[in-house]
Jmol script that loads the backbone (N, CA, C; Angstrom):
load data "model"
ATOM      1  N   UNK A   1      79.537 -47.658-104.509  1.00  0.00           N
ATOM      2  CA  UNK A   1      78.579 -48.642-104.054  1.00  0.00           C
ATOM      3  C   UNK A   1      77.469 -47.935-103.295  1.00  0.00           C
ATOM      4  N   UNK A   2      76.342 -47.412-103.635  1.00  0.00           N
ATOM      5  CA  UNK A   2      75.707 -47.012-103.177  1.00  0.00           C
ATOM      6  C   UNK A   2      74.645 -47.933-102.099  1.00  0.00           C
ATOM      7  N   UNK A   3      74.756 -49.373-102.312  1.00  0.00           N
ATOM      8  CA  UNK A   3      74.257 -49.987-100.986  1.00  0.00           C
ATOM      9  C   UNK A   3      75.173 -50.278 -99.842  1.00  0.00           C
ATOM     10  N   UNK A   4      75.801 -48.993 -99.447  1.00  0.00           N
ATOM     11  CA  UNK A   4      77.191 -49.154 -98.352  1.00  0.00           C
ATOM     12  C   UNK A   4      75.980 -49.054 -96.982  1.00  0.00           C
ATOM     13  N   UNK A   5      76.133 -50.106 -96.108  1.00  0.00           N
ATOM     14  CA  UNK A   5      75.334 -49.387 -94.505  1.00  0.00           C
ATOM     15  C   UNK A   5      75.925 -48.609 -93.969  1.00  0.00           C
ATOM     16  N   UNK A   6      74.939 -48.062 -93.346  1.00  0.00           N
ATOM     17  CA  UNK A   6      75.116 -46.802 -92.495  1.00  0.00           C
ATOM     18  C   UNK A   6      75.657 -47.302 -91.376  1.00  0.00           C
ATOM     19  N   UNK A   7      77.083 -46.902 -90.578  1.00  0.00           N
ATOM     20  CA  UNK A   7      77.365 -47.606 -89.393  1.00  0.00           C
ATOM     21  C   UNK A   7      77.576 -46.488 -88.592  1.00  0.00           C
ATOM     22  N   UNK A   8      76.896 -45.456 -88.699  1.00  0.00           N
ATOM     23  CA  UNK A   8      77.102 -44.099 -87.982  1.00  0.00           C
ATOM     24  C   UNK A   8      76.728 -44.056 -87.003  1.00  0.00           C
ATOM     25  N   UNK A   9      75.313 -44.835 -86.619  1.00  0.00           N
ATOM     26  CA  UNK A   9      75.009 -45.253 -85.101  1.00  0.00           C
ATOM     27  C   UNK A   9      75.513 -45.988 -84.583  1.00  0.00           C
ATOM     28  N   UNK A  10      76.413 -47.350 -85.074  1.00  0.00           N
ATOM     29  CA  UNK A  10      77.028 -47.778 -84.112  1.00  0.00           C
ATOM     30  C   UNK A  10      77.991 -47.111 -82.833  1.00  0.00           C
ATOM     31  N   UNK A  11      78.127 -47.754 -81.971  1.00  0.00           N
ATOM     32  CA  UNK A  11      79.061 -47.269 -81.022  1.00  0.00           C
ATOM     33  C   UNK A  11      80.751 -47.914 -81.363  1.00  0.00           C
ATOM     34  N   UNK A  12      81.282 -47.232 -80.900  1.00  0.00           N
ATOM     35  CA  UNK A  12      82.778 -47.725 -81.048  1.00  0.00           C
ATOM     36  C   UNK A  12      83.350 -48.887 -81.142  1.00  0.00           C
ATOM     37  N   UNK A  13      82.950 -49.375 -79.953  1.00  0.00           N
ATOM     38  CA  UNK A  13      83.298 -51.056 -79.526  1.00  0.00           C
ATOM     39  C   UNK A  13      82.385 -51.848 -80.442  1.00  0.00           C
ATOM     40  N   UNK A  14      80.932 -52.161 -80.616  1.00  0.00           N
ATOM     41  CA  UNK A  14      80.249 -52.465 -81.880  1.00  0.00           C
ATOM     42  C   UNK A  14      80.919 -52.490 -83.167  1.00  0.00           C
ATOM     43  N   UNK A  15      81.046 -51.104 -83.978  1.00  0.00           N
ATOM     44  CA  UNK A  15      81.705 -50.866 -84.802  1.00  0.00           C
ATOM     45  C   UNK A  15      83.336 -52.289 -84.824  1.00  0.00           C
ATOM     46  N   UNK A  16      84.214 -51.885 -83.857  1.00  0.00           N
ATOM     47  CA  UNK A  16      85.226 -52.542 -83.678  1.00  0.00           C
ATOM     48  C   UNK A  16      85.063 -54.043 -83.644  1.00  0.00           C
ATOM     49  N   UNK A  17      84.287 -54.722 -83.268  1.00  0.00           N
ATOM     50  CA  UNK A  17      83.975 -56.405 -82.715  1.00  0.00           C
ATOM     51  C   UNK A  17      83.109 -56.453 -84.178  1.00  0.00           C
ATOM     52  N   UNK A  18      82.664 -55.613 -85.208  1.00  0.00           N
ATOM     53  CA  UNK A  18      82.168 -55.888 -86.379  1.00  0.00           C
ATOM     54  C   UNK A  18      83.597 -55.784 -87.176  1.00  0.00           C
ATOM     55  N   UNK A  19      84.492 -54.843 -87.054  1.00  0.00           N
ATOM     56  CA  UNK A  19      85.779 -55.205 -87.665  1.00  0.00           C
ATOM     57  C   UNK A  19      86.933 -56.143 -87.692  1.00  0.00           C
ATOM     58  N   UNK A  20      86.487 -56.549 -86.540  1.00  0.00           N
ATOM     59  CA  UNK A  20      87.565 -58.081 -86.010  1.00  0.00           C
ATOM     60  C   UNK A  20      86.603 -59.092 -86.358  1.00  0.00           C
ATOM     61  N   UNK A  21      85.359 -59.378 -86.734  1.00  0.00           N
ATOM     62  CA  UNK A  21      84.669 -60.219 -87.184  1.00  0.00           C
ATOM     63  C   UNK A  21      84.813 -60.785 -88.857  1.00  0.00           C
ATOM     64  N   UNK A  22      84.888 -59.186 -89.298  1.00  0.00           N
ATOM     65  CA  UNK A  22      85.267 -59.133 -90.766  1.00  0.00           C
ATOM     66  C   UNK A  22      86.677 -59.894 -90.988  1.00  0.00           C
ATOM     67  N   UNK A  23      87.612 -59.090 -90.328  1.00  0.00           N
ATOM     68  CA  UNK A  23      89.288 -59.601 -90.690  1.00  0.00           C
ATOM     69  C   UNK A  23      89.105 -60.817 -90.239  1.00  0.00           C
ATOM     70  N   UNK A  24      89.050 -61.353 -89.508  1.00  0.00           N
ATOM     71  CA  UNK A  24      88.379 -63.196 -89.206  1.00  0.00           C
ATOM     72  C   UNK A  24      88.281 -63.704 -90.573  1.00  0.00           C
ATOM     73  N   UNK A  25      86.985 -63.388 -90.837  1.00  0.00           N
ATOM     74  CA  UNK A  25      86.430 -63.687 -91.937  1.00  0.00           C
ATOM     75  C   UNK A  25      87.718 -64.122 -93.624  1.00  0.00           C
ATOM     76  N   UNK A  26      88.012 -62.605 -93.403  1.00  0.00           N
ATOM     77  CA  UNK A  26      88.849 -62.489 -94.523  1.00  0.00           C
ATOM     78  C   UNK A  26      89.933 -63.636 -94.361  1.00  0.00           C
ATOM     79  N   UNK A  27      90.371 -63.844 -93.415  1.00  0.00           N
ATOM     80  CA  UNK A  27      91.669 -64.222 -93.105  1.00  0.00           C
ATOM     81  C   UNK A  27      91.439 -65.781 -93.192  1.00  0.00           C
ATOM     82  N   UNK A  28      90.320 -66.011 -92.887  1.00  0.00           N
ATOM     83  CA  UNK A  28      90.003 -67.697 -92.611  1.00  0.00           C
ATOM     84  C   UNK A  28      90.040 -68.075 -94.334  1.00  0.00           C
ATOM     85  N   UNK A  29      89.762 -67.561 -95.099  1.00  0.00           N
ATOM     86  CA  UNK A  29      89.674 -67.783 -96.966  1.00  0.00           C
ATOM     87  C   UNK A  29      88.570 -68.601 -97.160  1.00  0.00           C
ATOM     88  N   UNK A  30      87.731 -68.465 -96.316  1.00  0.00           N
ATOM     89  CA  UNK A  30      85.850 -69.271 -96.809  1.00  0.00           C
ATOM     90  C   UNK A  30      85.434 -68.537 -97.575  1.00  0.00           C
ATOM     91  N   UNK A  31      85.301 -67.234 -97.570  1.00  0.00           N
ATOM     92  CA  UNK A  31      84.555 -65.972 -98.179  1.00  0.00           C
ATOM     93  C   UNK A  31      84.718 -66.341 -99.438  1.00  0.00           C
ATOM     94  N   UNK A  32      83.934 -66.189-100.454  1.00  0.00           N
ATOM     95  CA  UNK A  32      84.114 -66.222-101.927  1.00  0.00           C
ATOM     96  C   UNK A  32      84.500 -65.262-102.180  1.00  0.00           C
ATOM     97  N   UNK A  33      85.241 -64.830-103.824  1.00  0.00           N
ATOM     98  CA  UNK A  33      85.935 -63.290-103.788  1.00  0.00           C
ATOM     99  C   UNK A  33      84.692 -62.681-104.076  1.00  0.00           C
ATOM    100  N   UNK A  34      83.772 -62.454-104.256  1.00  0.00           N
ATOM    101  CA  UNK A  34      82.306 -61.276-103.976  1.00  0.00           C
ATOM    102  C   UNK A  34      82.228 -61.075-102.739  1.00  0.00           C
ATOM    103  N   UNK A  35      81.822 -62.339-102.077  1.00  0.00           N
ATOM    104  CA  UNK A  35      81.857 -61.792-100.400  1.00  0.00           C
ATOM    105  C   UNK A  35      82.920 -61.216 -99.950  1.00  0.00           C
ATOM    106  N   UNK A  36      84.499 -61.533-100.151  1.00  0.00           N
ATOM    107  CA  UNK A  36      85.601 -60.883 -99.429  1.00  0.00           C
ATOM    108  C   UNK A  36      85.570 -59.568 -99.913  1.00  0.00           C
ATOM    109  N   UNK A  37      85.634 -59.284-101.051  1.00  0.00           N
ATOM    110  CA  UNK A  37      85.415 -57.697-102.104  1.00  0.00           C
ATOM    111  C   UNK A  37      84.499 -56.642-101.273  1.00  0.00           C
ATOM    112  N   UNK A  38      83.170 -57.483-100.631  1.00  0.00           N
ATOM    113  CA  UNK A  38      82.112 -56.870-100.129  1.00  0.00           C
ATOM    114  C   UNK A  38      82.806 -56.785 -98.886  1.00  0.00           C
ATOM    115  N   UNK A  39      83.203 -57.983 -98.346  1.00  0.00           N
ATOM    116  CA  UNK A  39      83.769 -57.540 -96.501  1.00  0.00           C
ATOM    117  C   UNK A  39      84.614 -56.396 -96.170  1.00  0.00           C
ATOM    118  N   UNK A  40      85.592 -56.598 -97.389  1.00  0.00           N
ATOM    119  CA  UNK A  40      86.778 -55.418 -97.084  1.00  0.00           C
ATOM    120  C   UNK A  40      85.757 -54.325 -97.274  1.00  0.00           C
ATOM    121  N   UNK A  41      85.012 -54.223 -98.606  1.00  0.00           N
ATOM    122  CA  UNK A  41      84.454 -52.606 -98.484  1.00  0.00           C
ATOM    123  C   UNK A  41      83.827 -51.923 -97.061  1.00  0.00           C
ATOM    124  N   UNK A  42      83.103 -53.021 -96.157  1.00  0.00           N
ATOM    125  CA  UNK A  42      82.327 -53.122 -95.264  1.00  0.00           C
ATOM    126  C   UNK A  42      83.560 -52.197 -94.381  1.00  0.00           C
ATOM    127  N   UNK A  43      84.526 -53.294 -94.377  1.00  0.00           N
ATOM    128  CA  UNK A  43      85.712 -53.058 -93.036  1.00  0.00           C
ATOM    129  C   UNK A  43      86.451 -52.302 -93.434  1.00  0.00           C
ATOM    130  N   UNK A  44      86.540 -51.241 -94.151  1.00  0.00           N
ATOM    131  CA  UNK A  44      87.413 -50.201 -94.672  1.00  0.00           C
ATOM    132  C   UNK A  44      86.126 -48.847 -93.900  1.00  0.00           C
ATOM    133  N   UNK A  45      84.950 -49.024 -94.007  1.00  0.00           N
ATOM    134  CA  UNK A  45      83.798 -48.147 -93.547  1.00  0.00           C
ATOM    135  C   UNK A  45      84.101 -47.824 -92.502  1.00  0.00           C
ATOM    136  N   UNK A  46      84.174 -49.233 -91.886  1.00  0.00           N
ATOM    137  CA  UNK A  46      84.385 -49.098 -90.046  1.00  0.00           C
ATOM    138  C   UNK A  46      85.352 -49.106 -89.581  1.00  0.00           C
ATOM    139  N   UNK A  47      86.341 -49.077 -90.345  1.00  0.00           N
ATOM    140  CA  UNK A  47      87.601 -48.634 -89.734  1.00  0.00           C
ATOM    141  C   UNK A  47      87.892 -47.171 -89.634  1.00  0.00           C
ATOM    142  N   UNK A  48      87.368 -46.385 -90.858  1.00  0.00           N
ATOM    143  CA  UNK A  48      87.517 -44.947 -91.113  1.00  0.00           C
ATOM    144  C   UNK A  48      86.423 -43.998 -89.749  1.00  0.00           C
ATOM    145  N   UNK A  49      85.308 -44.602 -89.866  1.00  0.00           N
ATOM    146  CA  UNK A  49      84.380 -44.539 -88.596  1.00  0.00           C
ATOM    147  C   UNK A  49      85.146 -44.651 -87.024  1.00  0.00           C
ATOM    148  N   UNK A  50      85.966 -45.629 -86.923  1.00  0.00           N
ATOM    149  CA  UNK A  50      86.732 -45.880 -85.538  1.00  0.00           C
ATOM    150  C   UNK A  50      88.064 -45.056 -85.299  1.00  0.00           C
ATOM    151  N   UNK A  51      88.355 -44.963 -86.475  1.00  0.00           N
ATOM    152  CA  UNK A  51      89.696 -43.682 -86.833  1.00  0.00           C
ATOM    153  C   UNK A  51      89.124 -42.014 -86.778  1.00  0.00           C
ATOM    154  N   UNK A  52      87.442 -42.063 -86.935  1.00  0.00           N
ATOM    155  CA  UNK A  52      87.017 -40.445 -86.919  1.00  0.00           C
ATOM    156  C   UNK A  52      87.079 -40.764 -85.345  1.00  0.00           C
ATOM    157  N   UNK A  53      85.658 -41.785 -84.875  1.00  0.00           N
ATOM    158  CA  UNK A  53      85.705 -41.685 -83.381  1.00  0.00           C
ATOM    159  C   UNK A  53      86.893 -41.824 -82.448  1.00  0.00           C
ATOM    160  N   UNK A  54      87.762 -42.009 -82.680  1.00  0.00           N
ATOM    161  CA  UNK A  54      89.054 -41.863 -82.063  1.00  0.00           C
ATOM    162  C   UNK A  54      89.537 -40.388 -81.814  1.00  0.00           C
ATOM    163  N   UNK A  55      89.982 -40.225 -83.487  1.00  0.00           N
ATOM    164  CA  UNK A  55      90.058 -38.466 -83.503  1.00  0.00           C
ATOM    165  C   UNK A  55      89.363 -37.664 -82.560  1.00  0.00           C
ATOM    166  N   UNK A  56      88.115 -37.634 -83.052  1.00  0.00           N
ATOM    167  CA  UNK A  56      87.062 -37.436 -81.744  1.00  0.00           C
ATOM    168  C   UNK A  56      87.186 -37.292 -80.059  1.00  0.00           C
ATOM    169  N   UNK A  57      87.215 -38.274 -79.714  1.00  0.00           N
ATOM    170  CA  UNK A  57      87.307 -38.705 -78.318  1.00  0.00           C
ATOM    171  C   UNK A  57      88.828 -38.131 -77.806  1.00  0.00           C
ATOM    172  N   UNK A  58      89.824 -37.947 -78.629  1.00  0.00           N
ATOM    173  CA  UNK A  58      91.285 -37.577 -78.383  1.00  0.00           C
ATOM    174  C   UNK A  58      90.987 -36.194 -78.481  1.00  0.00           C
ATOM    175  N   UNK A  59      90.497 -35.444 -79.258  1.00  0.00           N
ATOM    176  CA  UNK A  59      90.064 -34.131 -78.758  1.00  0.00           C
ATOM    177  C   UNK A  59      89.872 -33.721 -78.088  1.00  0.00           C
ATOM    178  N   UNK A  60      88.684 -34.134 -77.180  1.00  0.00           N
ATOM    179  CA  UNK A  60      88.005 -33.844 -76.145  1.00  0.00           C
ATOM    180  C   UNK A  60      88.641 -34.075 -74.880  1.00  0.00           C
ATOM    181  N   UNK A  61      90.235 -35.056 -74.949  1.00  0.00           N
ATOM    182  CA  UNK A  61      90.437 -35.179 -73.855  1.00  0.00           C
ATOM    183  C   UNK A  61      91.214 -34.167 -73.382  1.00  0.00           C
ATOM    184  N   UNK A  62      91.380 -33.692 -71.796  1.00  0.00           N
ATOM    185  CA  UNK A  62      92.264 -32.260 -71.509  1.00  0.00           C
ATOM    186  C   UNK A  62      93.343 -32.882 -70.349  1.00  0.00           C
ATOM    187  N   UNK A  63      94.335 -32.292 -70.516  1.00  0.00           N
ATOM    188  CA  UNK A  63      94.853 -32.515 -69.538  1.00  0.00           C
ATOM    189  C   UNK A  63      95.446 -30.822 -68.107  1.00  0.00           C
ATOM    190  N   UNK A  64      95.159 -32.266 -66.925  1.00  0.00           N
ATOM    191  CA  UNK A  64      95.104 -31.027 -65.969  1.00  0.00           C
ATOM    192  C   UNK A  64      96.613 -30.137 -65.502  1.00  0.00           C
ATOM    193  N   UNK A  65      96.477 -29.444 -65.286  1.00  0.00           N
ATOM    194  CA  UNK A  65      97.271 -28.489 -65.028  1.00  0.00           C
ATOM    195  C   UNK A  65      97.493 -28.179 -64.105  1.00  0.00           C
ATOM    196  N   UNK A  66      98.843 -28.054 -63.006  1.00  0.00           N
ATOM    197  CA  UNK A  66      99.258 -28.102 -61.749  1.00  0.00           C
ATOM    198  C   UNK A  66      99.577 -27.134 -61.384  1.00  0.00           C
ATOM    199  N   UNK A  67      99.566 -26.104 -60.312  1.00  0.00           N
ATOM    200  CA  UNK A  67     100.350 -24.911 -59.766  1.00  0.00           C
ATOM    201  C   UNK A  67     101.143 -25.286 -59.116  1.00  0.00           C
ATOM    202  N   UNK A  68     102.242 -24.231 -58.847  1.00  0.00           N
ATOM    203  CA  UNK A  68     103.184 -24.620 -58.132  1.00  0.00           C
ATOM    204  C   UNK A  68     102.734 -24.973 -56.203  1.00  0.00           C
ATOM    205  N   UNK A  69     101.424 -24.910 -56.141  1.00  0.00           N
ATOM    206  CA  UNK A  69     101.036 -25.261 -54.858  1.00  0.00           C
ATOM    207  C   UNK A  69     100.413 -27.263 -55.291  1.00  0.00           C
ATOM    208  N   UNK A  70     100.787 -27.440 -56.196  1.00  0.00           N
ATOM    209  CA  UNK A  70     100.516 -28.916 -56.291  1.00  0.00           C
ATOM    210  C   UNK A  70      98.435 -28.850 -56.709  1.00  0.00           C
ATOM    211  N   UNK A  71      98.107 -27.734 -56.622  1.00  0.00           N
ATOM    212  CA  UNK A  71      96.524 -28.055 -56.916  1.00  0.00           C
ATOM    213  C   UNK A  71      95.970 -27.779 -58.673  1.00  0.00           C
ATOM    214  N   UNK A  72      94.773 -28.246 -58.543  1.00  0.00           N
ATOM    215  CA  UNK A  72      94.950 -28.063 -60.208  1.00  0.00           C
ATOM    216  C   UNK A  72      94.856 -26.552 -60.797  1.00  0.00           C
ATOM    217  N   UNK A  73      95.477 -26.090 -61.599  1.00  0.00           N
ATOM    218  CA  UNK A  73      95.228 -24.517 -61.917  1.00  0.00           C
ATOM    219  C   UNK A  73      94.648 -24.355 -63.250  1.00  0.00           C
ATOM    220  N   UNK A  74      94.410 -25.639 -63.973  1.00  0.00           N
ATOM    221  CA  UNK A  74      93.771 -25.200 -64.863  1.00  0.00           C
ATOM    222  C   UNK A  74      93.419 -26.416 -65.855  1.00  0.00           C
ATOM    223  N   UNK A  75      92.840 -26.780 -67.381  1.00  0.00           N
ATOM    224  CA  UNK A  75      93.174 -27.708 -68.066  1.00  0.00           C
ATOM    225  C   UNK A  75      93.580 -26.770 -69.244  1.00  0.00           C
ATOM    226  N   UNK A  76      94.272 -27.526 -69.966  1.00  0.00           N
ATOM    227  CA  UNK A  76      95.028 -27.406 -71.140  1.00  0.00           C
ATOM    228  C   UNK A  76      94.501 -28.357 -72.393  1.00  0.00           C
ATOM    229  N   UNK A  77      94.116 -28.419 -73.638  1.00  0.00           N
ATOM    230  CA  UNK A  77      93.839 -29.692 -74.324  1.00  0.00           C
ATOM    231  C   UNK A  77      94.958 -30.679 -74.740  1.00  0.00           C
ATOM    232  N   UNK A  78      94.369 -31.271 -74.817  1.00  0.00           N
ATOM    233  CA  UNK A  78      95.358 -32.826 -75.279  1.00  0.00           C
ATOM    234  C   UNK A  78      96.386 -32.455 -76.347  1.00  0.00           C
ATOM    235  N   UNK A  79      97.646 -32.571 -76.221  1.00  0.00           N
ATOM    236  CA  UNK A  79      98.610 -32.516 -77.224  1.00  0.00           C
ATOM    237  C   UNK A  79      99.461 -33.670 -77.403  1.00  0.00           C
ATOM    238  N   UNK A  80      98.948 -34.390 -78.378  1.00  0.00           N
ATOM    239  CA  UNK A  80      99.702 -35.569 -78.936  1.00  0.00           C
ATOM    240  C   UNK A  80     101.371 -35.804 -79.087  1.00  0.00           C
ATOM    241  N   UNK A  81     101.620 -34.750 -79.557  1.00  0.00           N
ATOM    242  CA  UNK A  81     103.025 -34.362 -80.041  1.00  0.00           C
ATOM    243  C   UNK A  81     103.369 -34.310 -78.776  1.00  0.00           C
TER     244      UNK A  81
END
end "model"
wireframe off; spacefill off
backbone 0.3
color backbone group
């Protein structure tokens, strides 16, 4: 589909309150199947977008690191596992 929008500028929360708008949508069964066909494509965009910016933002987070004098000695990055 090459008329997909660009939702790359949105911000996170934007992005997200456009994805709970969509599943609304879907879920209520007004949508005709063109429009629902089109919504999901929409909300599959911005979900993959909120799943990079996630990735993202979980990267960047560090966690601090304690010496045995209780002060911080260092950060370490985020380990999920």
């Amino acid at each position: 589909m090459a008329d997909q929008p660009d939702f790359s500028t949105l911000s996170f929360e934007d992005a997200l309150k456009r994805l709970e708008t969509i599943v609304s949508r879907l879920e209520s069964g007004e949508a005709s199947l063109d429009d629902s066909i089109t919504l999901y494509s929409e909300g599959d965009l911005l979900r993959k977008q909120c799943e990079t910016r996630l990735a993202d933002a979980q990267a960047r987070i560090e966690k601090i690191s304690l010496g045995a004098d209780g002060r911080p000695a260092g950060v370490t990055a985020f380990d999920a596992g």
